[in-house]
PyMOL Python script that loads the backbone (N, CA, C, O; Angstrom):
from pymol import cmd

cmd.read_pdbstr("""\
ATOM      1  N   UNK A   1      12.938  -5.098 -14.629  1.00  0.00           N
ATOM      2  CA  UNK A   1      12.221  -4.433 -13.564  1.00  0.00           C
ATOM      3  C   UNK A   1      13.189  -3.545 -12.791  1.00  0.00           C
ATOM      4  O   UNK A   1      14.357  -3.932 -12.750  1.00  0.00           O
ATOM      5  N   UNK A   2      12.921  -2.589 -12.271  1.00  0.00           N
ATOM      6  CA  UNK A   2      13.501  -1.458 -11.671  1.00  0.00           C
ATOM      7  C   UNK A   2      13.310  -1.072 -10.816  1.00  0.00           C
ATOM      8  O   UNK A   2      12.090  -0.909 -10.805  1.00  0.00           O
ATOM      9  N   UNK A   3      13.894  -0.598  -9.518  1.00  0.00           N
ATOM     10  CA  UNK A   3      13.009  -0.111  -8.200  1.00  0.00           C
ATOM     11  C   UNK A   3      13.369   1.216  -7.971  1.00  0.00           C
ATOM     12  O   UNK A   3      14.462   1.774  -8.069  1.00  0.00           O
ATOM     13  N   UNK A   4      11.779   1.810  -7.509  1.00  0.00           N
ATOM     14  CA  UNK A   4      12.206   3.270  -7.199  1.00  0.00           C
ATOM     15  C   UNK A   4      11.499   3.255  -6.124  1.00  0.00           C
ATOM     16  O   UNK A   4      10.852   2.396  -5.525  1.00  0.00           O
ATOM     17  N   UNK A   5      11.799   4.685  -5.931  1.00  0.00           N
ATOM     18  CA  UNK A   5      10.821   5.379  -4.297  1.00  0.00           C
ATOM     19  C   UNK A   5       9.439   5.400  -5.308  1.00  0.00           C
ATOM     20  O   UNK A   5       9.103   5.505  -6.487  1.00  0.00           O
ATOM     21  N   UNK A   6       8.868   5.203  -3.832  1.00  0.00           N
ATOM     22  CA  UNK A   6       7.078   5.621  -4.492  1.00  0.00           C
ATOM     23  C   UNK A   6       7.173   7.360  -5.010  1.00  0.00           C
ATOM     24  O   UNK A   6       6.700   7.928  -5.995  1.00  0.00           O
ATOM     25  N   UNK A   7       7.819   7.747  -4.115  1.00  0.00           N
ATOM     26  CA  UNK A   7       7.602   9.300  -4.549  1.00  0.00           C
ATOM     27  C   UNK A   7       7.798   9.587  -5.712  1.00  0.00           C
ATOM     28  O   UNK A   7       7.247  10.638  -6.038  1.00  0.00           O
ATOM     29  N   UNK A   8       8.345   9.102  -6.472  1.00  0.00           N
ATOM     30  CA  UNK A   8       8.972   9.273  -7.738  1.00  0.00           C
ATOM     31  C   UNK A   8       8.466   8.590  -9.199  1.00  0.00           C
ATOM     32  O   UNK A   8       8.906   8.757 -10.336  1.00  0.00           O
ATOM     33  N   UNK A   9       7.463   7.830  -8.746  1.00  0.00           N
ATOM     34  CA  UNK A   9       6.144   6.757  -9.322  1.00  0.00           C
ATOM     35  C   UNK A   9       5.290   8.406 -10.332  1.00  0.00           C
ATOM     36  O   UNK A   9       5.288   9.628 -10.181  1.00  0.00           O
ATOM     37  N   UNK A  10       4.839   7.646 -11.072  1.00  0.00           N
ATOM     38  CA  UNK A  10       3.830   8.924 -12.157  1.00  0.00           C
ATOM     39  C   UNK A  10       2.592   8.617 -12.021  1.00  0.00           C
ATOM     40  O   UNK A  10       2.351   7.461 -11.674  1.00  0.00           O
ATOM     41  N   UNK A  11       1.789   9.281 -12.187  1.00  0.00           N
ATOM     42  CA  UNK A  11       0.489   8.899 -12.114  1.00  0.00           C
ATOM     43  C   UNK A  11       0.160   7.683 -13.240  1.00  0.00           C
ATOM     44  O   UNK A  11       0.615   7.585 -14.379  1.00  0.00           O
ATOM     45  N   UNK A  12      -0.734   6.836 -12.575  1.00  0.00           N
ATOM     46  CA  UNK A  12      -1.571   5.709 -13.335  1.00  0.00           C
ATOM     47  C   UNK A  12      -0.396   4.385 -13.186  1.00  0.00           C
ATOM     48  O   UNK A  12      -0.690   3.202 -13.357  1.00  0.00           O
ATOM     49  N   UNK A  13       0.727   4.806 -12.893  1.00  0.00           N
ATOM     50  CA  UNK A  13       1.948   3.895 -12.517  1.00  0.00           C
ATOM     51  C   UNK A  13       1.743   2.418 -11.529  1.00  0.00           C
ATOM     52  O   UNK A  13       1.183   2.294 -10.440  1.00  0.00           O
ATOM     53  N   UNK A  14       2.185   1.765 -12.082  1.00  0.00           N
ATOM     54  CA  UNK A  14       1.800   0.223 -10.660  1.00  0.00           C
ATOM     55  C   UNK A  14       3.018  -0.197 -11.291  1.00  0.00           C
ATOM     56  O   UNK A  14       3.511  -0.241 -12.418  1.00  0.00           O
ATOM     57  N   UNK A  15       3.456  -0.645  -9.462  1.00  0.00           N
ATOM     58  CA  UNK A  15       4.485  -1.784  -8.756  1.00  0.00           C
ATOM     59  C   UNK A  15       3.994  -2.813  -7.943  1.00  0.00           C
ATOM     60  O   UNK A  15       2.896  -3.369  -7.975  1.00  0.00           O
ATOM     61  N   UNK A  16       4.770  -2.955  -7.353  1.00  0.00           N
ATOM     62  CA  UNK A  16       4.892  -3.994  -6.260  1.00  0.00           C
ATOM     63  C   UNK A  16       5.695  -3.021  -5.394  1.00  0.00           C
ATOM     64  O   UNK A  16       6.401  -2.114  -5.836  1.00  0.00           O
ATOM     65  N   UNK A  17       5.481  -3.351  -3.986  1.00  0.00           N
ATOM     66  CA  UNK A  17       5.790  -3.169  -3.138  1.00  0.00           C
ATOM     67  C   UNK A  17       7.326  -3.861  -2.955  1.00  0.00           C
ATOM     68  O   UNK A  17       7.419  -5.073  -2.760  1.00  0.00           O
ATOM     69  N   UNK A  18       8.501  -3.008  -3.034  1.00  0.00           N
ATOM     70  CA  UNK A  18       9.776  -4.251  -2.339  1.00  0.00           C
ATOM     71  C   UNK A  18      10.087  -4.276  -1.081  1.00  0.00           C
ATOM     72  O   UNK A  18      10.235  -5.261  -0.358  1.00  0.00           O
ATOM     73  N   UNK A  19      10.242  -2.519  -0.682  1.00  0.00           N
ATOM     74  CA  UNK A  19      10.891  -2.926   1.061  1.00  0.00           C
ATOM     75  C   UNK A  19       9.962  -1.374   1.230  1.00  0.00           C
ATOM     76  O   UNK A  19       9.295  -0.665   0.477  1.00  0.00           O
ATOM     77  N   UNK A  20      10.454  -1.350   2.962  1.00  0.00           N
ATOM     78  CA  UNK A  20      10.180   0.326   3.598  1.00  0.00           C
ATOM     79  C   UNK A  20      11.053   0.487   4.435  1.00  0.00           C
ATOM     80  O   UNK A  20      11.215  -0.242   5.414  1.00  0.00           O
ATOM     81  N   UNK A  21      11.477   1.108   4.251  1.00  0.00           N
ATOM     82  CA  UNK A  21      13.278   1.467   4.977  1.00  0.00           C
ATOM     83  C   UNK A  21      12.537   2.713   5.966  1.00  0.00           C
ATOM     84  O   UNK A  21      12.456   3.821   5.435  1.00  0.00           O
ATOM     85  N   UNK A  22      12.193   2.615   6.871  1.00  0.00           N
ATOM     86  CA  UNK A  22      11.978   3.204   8.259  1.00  0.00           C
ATOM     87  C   UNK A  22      11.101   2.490   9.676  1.00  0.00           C
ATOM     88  O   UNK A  22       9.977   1.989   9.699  1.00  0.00           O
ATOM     89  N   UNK A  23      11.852   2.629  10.511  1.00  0.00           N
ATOM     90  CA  UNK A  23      11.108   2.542  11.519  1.00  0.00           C
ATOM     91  C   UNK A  23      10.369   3.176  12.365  1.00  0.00           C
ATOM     92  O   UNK A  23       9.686   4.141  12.021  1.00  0.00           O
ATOM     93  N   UNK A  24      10.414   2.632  13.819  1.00  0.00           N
ATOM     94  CA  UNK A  24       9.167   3.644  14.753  1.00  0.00           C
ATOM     95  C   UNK A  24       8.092   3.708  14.253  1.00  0.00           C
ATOM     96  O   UNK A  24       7.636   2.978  13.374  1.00  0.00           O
ATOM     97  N   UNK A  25       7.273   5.183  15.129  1.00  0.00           N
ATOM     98  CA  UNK A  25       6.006   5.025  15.154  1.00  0.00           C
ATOM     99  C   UNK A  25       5.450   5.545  12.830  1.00  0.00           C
ATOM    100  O   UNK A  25       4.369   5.572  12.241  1.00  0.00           O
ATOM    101  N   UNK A  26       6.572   5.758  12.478  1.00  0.00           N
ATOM    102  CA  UNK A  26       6.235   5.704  10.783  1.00  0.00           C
ATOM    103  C   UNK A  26       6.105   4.627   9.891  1.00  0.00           C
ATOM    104  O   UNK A  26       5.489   4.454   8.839  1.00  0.00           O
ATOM    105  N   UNK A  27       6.890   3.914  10.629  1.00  0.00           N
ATOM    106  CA  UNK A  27       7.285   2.566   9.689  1.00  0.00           C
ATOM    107  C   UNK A  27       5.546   1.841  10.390  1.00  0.00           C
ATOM    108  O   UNK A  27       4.739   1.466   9.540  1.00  0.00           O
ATOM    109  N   UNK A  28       5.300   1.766  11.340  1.00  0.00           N
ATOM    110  CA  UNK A  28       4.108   1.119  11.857  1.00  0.00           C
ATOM    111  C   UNK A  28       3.020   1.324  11.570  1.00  0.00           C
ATOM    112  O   UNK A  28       2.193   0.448  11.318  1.00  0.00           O
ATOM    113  N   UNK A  29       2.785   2.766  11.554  1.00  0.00           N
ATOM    114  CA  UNK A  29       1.962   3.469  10.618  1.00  0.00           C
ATOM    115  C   UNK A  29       1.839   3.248   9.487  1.00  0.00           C
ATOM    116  O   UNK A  29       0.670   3.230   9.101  1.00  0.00           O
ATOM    117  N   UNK A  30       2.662   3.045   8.692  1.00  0.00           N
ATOM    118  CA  UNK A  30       2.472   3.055   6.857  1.00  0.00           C
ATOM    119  C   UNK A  30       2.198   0.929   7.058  1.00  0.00           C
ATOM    120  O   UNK A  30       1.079   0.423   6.965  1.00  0.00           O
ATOM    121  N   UNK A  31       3.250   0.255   7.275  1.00  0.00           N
ATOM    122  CA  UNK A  31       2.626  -1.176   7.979  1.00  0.00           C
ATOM    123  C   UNK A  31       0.688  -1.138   8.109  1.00  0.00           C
ATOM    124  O   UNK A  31      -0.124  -1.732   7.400  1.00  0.00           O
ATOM    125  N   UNK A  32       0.492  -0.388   9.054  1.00  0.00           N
ATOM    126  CA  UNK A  32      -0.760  -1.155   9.447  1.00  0.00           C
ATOM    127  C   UNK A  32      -1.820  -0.387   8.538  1.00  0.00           C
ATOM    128  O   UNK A  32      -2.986  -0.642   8.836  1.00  0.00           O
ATOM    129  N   UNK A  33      -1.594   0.696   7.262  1.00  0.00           N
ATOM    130  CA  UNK A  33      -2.695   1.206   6.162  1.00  0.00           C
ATOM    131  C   UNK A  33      -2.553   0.076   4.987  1.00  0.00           C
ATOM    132  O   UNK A  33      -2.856   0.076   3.793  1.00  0.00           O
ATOM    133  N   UNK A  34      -1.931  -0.928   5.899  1.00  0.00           N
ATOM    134  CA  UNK A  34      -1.511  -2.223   4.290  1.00  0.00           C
ATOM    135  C   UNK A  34      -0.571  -2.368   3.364  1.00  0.00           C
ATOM    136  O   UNK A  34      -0.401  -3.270   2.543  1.00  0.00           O
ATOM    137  N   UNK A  35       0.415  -0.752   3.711  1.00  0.00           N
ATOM    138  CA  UNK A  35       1.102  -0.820   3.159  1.00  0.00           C
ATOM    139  C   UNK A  35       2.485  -1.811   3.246  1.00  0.00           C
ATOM    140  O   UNK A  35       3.448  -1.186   3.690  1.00  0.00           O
ATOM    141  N   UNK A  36       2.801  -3.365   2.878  1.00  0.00           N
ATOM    142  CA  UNK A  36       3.818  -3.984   3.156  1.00  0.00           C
ATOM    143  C   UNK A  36       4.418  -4.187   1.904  1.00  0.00           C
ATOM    144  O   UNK A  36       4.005  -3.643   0.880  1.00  0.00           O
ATOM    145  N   UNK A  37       5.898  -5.365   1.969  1.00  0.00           N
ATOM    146  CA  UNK A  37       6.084  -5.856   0.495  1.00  0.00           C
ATOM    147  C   UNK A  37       5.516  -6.680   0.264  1.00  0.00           C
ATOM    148  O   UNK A  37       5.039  -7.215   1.264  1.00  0.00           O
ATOM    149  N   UNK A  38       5.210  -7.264  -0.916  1.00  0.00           N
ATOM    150  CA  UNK A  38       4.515  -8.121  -1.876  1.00  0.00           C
ATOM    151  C   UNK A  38       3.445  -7.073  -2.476  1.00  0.00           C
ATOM    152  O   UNK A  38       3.322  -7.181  -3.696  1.00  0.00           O
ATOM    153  N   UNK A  39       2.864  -6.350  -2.035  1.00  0.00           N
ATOM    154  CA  UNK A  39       1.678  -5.926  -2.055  1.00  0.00           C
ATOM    155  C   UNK A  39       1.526  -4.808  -3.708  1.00  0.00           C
ATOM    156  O   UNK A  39       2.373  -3.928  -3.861  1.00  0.00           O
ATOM    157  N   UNK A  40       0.460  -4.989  -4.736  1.00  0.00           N
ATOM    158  CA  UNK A  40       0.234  -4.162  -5.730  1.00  0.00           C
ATOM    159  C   UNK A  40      -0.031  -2.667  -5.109  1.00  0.00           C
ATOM    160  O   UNK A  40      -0.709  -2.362  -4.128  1.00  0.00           O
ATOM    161  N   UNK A  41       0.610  -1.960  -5.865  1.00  0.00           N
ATOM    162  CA  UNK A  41       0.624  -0.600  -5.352  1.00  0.00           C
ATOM    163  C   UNK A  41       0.390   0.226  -6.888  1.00  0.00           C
ATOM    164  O   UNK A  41       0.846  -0.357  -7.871  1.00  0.00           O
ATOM    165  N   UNK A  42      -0.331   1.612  -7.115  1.00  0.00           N
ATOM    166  CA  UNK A  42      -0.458   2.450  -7.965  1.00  0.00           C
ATOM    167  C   UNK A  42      -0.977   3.563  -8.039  1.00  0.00           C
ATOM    168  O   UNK A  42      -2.191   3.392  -7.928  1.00  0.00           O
ATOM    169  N   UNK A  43      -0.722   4.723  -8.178  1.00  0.00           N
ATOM    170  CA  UNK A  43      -0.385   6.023  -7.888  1.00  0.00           C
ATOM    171  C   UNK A  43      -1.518   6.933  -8.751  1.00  0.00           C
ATOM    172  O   UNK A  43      -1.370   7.522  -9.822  1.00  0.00           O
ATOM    173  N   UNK A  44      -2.626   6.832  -7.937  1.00  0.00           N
ATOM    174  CA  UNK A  44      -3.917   7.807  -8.158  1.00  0.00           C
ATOM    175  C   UNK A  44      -4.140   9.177  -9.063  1.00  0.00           C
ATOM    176  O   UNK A  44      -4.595   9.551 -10.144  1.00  0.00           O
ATOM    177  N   UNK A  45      -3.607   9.580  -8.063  1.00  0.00           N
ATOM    178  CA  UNK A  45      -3.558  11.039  -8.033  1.00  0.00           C
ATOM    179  C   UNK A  45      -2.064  11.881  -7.450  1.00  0.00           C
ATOM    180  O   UNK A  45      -1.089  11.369  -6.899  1.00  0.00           O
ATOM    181  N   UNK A  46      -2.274  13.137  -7.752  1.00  0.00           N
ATOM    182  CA  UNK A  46      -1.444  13.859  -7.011  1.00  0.00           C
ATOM    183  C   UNK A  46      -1.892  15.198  -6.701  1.00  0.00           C
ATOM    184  O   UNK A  46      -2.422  15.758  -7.661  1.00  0.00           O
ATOM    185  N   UNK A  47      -1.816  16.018  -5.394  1.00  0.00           N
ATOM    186  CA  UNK A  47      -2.089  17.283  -5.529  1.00  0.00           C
ATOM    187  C   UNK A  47      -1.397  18.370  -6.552  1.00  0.00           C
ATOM    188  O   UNK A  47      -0.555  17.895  -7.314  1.00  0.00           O
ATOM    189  N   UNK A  48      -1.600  19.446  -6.625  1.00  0.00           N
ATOM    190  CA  UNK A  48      -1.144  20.362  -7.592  1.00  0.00           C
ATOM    191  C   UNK A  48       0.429  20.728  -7.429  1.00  0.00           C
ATOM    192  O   UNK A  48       1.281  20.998  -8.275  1.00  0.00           O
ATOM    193  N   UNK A  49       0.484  20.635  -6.027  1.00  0.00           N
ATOM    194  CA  UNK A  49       2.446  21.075  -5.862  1.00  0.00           C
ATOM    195  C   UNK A  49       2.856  19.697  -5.850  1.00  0.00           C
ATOM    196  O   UNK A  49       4.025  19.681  -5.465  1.00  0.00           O
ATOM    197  N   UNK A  50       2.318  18.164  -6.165  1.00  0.00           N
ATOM    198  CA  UNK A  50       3.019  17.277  -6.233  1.00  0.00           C
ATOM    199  C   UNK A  50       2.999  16.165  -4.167  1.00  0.00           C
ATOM    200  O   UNK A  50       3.500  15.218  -3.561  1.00  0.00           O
ATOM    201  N   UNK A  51       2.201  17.092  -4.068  1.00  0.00           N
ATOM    202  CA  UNK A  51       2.143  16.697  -2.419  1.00  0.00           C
ATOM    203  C   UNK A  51       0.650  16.711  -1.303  1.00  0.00           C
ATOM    204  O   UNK A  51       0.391  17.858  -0.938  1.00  0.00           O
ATOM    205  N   UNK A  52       0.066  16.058  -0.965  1.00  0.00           N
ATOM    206  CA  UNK A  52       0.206  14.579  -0.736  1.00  0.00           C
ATOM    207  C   UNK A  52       0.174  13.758  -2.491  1.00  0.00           C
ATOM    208  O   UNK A  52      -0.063  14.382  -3.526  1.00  0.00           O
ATOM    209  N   UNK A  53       0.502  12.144  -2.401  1.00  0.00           N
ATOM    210  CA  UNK A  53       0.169  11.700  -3.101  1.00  0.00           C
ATOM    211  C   UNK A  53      -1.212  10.845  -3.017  1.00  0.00           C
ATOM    212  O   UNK A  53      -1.599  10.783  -1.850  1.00  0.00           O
ATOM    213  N   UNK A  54      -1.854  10.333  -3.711  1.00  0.00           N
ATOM    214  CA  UNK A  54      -2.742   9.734  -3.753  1.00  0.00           C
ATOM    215  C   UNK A  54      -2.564   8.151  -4.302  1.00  0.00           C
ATOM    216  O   UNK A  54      -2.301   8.062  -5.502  1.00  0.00           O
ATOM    217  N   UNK A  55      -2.684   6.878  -3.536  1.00  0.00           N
ATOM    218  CA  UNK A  55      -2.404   5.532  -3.936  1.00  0.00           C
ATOM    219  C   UNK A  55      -3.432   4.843  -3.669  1.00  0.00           C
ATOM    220  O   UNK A  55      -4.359   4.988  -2.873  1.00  0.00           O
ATOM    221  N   UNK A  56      -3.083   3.835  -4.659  1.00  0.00           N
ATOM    222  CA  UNK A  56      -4.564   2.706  -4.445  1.00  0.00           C
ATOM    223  C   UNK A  56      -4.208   1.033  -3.940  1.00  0.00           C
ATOM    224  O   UNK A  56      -4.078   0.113  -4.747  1.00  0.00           O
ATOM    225  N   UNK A  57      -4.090   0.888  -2.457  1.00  0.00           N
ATOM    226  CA  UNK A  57      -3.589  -0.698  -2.390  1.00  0.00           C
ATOM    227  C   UNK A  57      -4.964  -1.662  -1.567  1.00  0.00           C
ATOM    228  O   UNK A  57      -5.936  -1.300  -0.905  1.00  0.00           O
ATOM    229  N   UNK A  58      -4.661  -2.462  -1.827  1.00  0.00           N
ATOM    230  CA  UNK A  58      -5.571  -3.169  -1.879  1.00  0.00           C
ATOM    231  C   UNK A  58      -6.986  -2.823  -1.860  1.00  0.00           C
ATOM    232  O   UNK A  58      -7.629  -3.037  -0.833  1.00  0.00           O
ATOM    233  N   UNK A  59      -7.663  -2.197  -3.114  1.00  0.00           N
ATOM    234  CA  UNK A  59      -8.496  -1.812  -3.179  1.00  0.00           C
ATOM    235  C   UNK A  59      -9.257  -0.539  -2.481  1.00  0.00           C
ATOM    236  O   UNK A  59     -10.380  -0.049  -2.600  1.00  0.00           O
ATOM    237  N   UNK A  60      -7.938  -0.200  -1.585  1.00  0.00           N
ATOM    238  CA  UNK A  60      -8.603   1.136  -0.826  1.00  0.00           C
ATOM    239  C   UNK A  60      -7.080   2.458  -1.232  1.00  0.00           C
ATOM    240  O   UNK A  60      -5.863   2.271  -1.232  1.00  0.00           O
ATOM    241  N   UNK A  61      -7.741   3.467  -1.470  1.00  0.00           N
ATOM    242  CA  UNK A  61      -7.124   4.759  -1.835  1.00  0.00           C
ATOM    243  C   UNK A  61      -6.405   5.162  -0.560  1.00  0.00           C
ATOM    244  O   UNK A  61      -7.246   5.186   0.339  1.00  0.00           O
ATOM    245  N   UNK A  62      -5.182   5.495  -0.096  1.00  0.00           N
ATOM    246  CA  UNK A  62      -5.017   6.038   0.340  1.00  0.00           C
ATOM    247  C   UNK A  62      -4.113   7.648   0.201  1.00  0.00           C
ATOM    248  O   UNK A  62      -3.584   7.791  -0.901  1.00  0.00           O
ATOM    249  N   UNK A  63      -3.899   8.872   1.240  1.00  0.00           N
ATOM    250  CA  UNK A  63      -2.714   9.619   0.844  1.00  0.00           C
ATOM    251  C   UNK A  63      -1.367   9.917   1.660  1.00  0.00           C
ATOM    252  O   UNK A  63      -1.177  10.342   2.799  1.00  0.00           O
ATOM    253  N   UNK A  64      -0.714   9.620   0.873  1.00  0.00           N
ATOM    254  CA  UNK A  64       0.647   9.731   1.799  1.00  0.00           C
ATOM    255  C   UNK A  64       1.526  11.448   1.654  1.00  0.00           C
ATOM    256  O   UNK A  64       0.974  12.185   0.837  1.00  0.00           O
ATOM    257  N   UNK A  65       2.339  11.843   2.117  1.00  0.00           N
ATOM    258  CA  UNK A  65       3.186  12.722   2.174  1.00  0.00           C
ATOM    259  C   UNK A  65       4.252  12.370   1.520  1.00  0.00           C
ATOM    260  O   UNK A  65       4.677  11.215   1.522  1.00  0.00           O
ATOM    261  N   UNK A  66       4.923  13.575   0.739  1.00  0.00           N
ATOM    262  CA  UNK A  66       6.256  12.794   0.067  1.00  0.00           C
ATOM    263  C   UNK A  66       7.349  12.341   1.306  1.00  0.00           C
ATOM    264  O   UNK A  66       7.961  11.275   1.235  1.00  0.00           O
ATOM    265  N   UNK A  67       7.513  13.293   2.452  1.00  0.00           N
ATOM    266  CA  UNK A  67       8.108  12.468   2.930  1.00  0.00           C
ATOM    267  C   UNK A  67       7.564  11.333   3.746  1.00  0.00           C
ATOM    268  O   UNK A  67       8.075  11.360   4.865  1.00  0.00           O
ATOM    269  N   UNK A  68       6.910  10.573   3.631  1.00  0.00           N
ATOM    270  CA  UNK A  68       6.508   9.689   3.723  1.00  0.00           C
ATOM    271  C   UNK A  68       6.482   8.322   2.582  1.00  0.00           C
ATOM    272  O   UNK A  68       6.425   7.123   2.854  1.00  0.00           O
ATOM    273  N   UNK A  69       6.527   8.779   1.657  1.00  0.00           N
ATOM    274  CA  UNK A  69       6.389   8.622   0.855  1.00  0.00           C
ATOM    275  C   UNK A  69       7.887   7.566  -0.274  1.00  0.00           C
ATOM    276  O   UNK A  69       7.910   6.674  -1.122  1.00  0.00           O
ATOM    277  N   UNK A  70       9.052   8.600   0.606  1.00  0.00           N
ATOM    278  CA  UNK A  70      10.354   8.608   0.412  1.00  0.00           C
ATOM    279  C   UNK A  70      10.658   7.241   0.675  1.00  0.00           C
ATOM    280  O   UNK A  70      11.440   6.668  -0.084  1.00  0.00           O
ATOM    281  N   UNK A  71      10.076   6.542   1.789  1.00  0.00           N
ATOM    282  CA  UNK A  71      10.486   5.438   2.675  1.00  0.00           C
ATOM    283  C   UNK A  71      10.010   3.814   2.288  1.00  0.00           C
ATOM    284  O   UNK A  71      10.374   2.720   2.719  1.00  0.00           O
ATOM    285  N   UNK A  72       9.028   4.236   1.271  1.00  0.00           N
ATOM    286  CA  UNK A  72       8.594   3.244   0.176  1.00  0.00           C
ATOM    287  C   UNK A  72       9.547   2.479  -1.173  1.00  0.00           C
ATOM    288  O   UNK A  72       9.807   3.073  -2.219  1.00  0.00           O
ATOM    289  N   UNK A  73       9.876   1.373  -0.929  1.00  0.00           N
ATOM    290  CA  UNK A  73      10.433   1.477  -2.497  1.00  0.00           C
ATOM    291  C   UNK A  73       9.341   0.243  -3.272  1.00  0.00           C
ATOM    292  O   UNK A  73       8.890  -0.734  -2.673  1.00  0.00           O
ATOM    293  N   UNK A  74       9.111   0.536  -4.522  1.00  0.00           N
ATOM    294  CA  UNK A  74       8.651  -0.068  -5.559  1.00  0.00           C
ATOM    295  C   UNK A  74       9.208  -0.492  -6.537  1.00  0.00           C
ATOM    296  O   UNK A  74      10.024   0.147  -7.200  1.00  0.00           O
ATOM    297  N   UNK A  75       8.589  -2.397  -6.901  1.00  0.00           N
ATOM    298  CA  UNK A  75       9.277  -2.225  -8.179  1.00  0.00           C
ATOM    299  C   UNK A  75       8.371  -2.342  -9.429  1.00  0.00           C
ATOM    300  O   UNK A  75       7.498  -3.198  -9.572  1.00  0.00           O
ATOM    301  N   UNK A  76       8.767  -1.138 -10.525  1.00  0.00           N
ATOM    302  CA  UNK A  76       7.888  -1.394 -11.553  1.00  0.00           C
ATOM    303  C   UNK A  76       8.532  -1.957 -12.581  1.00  0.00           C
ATOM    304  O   UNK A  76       9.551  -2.627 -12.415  1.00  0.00           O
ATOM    305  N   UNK A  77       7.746  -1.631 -14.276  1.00  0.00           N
ATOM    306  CA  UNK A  77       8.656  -2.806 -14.833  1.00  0.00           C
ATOM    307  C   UNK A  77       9.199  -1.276 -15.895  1.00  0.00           C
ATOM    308  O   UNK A  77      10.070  -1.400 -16.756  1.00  0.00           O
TER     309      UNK A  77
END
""", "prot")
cmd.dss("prot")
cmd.show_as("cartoon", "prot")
cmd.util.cbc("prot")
cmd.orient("prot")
């Protein structure tokens, strides 16, 4: 198993959630859309320049910004 940034995840891709290396009002933000560790994570969609992304966690889609995005790490296998 291997860990990367979410940003860097391919489409149809699933991890796990390992850490989120930011705080403040971002880190709280991405926290309270469900995004924590333990959690199954996998990578929807993407817009055409690669930005927002599109993810699916716990059963609800959400989209993040790459930089936002950056602050995610996953591990897939």
């Amino acid at each position: 198993m291997v860990t990367i940034r979410l940003r860097n995840m391919t489409k149809n891709q699933k991890g796990t959630i390992k850490s989120i290396d930011v705080a403040g009002e971002l880190g709280r933000r991405i926290r309270e859309m469900g995004i924590v560790p333990g959690t199954e994570i996998s990578v929807c969609g993407r817009a055409p320049l690669y930005d927002p992304v599109a993810v699916k966690v716990m059963e609800v889609i959400l989209t993040l910004r790459n930089n936002e995005a950056d602050h995610i790490f996953v591990t897939v296998d």
